[in-house]
C-alpha positions as CSV (number, residue, x, y, z in Angstrom):
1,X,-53.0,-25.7,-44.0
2,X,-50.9,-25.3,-47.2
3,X,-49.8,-21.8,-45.8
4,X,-48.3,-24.1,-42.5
5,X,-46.5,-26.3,-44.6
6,X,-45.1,-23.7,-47.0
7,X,-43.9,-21.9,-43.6
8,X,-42.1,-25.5,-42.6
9,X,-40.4,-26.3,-45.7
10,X,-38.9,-22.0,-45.5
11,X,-37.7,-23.3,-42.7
12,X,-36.0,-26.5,-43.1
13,X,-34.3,-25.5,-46.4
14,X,-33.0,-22.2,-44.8
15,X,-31.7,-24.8,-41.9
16,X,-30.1,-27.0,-44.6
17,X,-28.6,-23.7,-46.2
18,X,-27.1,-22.7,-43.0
19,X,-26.0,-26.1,-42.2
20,X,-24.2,-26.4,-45.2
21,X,-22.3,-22.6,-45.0
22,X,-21.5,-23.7,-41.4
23,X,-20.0,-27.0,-42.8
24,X,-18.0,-25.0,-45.8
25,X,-16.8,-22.0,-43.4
26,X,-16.0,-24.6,-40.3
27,X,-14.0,-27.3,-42.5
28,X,-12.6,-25.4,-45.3
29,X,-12.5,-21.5,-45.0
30,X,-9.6,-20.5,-42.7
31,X,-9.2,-24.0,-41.5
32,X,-6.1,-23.6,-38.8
33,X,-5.0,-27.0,-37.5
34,X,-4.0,-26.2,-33.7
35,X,-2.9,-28.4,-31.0
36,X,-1.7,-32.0,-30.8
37,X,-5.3,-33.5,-30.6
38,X,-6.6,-32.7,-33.8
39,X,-8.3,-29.2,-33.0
40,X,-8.2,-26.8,-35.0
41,X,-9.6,-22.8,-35.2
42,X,-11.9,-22.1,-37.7
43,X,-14.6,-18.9,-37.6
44,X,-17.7,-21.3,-38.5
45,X,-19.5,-20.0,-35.7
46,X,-20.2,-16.7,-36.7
47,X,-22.8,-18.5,-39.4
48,X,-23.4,-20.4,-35.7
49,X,-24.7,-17.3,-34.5
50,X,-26.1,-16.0,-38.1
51,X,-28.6,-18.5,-37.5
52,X,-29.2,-18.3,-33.9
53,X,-30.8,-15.4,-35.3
54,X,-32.7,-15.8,-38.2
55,X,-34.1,-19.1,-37.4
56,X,-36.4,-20.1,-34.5
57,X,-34.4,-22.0,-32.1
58,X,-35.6,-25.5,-32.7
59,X,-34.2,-24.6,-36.6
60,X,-31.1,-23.0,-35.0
61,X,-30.1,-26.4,-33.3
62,X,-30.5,-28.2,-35.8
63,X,-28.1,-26.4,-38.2
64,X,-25.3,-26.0,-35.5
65,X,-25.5,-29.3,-34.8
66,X,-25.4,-31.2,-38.4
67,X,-22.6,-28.3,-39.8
68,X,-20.8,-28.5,-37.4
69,X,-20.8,-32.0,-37.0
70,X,-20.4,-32.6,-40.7
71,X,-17.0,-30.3,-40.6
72,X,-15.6,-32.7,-37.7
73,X,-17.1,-35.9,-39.7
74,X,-15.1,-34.3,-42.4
75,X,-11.8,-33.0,-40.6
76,X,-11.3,-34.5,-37.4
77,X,-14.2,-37.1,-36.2
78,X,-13.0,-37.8,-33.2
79,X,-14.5,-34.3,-31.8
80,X,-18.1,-35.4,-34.0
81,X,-20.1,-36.1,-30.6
82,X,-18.6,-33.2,-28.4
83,X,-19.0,-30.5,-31.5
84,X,-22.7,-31.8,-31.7
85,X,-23.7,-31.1,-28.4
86,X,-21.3,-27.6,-27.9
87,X,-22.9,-26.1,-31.3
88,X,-26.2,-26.4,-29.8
89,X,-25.4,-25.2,-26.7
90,X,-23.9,-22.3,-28.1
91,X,-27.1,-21.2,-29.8
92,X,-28.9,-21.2,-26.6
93,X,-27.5,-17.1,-25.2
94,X,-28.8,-15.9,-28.8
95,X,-32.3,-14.3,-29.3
96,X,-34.6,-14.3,-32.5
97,X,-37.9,-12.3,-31.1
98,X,-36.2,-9.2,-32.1
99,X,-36.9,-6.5,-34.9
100,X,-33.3,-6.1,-35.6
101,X,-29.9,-8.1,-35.2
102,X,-28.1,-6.1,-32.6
103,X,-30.0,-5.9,-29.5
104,X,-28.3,-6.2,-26.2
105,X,-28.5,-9.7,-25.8
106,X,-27.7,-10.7,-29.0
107,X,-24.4,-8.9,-28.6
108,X,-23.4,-10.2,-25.5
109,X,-24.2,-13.5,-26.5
110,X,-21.1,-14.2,-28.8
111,X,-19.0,-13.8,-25.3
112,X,-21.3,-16.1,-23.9
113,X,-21.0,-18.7,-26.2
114,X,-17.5,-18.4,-26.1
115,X,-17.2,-19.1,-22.8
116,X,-19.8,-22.1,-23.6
117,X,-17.7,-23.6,-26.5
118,X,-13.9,-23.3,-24.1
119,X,-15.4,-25.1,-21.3
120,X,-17.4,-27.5,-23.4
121,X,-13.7,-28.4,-25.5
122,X,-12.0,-28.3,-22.6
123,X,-14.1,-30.8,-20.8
124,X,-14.4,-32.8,-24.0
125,X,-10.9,-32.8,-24.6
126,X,-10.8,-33.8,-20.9
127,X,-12.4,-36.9,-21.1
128,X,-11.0,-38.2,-24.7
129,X,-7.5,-37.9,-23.8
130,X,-7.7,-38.4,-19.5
131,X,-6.1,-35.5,-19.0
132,X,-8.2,-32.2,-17.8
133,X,-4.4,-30.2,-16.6
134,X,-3.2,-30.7,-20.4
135,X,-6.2,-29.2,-22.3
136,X,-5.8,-26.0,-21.1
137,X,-3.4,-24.7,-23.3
138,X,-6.2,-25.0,-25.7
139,X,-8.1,-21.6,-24.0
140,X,-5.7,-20.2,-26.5
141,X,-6.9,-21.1,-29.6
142,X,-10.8,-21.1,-28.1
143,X,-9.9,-17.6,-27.6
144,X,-8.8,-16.8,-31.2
145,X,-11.9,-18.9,-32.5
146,X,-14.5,-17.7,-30.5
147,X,-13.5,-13.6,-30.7
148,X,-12.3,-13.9,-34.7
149,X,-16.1,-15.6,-34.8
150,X,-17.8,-12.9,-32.6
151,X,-16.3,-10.2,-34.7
152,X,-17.0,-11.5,-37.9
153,X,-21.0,-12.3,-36.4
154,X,-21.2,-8.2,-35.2
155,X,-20.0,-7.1,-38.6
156,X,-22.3,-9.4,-40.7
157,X,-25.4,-8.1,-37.8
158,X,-24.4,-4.3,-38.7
159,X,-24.8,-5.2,-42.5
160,X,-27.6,-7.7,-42.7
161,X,-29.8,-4.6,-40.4
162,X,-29.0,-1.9,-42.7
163,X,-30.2,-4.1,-45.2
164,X,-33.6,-4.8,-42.6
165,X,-32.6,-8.5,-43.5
166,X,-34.0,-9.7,-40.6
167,X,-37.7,-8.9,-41.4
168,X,-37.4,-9.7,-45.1
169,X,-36.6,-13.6,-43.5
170,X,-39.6,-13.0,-40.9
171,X,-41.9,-12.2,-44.1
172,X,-40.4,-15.2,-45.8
173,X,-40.7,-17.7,-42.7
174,X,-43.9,-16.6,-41.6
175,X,-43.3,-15.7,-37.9
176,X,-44.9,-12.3,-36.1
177,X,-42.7,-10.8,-34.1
């Protein structure tokens, strides 16, 4: 029993942890305002993706959600609700049953989620302003976001597995693989 609770509480601190670098690299680091509706490109969701990763997925949603939220609460809350709901979904392509970072599907799944978080803007963006033609010109700056994020998530994978990372955090949550 104490050994179930010890696993929970690894958990939801790591999920506050990554919630909170999410927040920090979203809002702050390499904060671009772009476009007249208060967007803007920021590489938060490589830690998006980090997490996807590391924590199981319940954990994973949860931290997406809140940092990324709590950078739009911070920033721009107009996008609050819509971020919410695209940071989750953009969990969703990754996998955390394997040994290592980099398996197939957890490198495709960056240009997954891109393709997630561009429609999902887009058809936010769609709806707040009435316009769906106008929000187009936004695929630009998804674009920037999502592959500046993707590449920065592949680099961090190649380090964090030569430094078997991801089974020091399984030992430390609890999980078998």
């Amino acid at each position: 029993m104490m050994e179930n609770k010890n696993n929970t509480t690894s958990k939801l601190v790591l999920t506050g942890l990554f919630a909170a670098m999410i927040t920090i690299m979203t809002a702050y680091i390499c904060h671009i305002p772009y476009g007249a509706n208060g967007g803007y490109i920021h590489f938060g969701d490589a830690l998006i993706y980090v997490a996807a990763v590391f924590l199981p997925r319940p954990y994973a949603l949860a931290a997406a959600a809140i940092g990324g939220g709590m950078a739009d609460l911070l920033t721009a809350p107009m996008w609050a609700p819509a971020t919410i709901i695209i940071k989750m979904l953009i969990v969703l392509p990754f996998t955390n049953k394997e040994g290592h970072i980099l398996c197939p599907r957890n490198v495709a799944a960056p240009f997954i989620s891109a393709c997630i978080s561009a429609a999902g803007y887009w058809l936010a963006e769609g709806i707040l302003f009435g316009n769906f033609v106008a929000p187009l010109v936004s695929f630009a700056g998804s674009a920037v976001q999502s592959g500046g994020s993707a590449i920065i998530f592949l680099v961090l994978a190649v380090a964090l597995d030569r430094m078997h990372m991801k089974g020091k955090v399984v030992e430390m949550l609890g999980r078998r693989r």
